[in-house]
Backbone as XML, in Angstrom:
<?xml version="1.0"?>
<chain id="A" units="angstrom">
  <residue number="1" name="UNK">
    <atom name="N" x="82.411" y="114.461" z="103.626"/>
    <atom name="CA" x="81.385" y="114.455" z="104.664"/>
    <atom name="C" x="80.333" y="113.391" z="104.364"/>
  </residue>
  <residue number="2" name="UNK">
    <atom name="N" x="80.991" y="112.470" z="103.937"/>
    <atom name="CA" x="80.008" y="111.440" z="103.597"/>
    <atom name="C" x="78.769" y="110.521" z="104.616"/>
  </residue>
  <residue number="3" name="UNK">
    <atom name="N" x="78.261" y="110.507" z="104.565"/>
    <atom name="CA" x="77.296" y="109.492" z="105.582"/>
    <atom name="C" x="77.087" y="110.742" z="107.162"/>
  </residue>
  <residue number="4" name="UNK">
    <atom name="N" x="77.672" y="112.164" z="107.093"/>
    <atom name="CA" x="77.587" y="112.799" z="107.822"/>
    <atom name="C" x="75.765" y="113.271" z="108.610"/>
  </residue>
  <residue number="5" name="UNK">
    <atom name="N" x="75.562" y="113.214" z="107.206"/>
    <atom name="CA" x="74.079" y="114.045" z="107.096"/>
    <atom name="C" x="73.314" y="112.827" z="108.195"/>
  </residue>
  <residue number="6" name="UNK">
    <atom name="N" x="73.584" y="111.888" z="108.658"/>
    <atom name="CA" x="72.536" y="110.935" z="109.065"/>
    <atom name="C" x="73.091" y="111.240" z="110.733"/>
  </residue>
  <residue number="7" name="UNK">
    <atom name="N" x="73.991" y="112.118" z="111.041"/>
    <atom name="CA" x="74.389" y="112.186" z="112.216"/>
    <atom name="C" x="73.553" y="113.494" z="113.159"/>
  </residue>
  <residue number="8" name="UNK">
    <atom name="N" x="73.505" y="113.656" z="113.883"/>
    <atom name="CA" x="72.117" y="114.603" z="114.446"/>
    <atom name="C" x="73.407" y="116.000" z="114.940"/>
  </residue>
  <residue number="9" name="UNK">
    <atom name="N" x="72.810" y="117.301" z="113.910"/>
    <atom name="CA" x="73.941" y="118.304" z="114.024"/>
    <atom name="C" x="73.813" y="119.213" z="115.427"/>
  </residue>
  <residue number="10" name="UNK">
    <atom name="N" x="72.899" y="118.976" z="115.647"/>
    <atom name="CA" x="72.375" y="119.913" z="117.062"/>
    <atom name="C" x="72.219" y="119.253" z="118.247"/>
  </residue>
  <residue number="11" name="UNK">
    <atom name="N" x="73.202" y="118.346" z="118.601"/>
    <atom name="CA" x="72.966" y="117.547" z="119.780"/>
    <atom name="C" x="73.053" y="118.576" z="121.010"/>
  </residue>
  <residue number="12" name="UNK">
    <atom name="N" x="72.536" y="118.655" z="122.252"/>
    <atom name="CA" x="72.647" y="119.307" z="123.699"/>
    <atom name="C" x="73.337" y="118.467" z="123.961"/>
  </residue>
  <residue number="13" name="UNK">
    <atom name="N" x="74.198" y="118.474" z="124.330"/>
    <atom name="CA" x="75.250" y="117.192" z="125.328"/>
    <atom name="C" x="74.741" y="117.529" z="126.624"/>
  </residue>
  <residue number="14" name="UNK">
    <atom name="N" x="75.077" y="118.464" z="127.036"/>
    <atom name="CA" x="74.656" y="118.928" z="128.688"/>
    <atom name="C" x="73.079" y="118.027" z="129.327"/>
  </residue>
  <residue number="15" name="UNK">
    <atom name="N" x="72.190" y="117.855" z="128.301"/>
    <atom name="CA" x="70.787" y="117.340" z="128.202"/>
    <atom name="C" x="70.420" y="116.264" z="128.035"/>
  </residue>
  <residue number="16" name="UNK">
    <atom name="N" x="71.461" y="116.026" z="126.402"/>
    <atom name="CA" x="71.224" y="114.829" z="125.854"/>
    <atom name="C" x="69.738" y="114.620" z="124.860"/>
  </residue>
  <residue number="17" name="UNK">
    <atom name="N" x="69.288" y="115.699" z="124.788"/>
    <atom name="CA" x="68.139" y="115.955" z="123.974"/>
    <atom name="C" x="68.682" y="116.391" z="122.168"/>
  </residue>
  <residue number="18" name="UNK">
    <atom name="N" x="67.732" y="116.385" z="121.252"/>
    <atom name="CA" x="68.514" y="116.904" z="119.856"/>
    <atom name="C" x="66.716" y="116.998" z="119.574"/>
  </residue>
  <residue number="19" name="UNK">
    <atom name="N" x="66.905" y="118.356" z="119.120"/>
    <atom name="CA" x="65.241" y="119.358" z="118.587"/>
    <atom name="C" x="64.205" y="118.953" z="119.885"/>
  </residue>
  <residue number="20" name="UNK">
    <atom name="N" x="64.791" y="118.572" z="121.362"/>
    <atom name="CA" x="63.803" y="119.059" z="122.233"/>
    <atom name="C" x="62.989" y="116.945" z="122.440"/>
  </residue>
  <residue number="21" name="UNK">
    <atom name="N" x="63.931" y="116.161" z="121.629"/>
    <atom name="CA" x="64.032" y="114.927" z="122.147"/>
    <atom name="C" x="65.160" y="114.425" z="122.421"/>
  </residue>
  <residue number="22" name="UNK">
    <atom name="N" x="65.106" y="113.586" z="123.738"/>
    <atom name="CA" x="66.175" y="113.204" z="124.613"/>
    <atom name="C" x="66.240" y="111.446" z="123.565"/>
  </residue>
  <residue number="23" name="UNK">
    <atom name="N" x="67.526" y="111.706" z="123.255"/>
    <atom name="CA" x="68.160" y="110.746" z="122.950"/>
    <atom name="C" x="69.487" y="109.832" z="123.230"/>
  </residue>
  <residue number="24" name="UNK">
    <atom name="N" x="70.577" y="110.767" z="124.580"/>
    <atom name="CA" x="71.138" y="110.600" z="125.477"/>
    <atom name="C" x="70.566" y="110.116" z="127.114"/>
  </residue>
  <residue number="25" name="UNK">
    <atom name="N" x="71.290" y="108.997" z="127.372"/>
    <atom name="CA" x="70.627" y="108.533" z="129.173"/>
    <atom name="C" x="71.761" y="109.503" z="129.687"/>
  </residue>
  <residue number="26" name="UNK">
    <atom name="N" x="71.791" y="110.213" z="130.441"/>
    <atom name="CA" x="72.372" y="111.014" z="131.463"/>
    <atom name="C" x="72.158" y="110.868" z="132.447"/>
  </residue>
</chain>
């Protein structure tokens, strides 16, 4: 799981938000 940790584990896809910031354009 290397280099995993830098990947955001709680993404919303449906939203595109991760902890309540939108980081997906939808």
């Amino acid at each position: 799981k290397s280099g995993e940790y830098r990947l955001p584990h709680h993404i919303d896809l449906k939203t595109g938000t991760y902890n309540g910031k939108k980081i997906l354009d939808k």
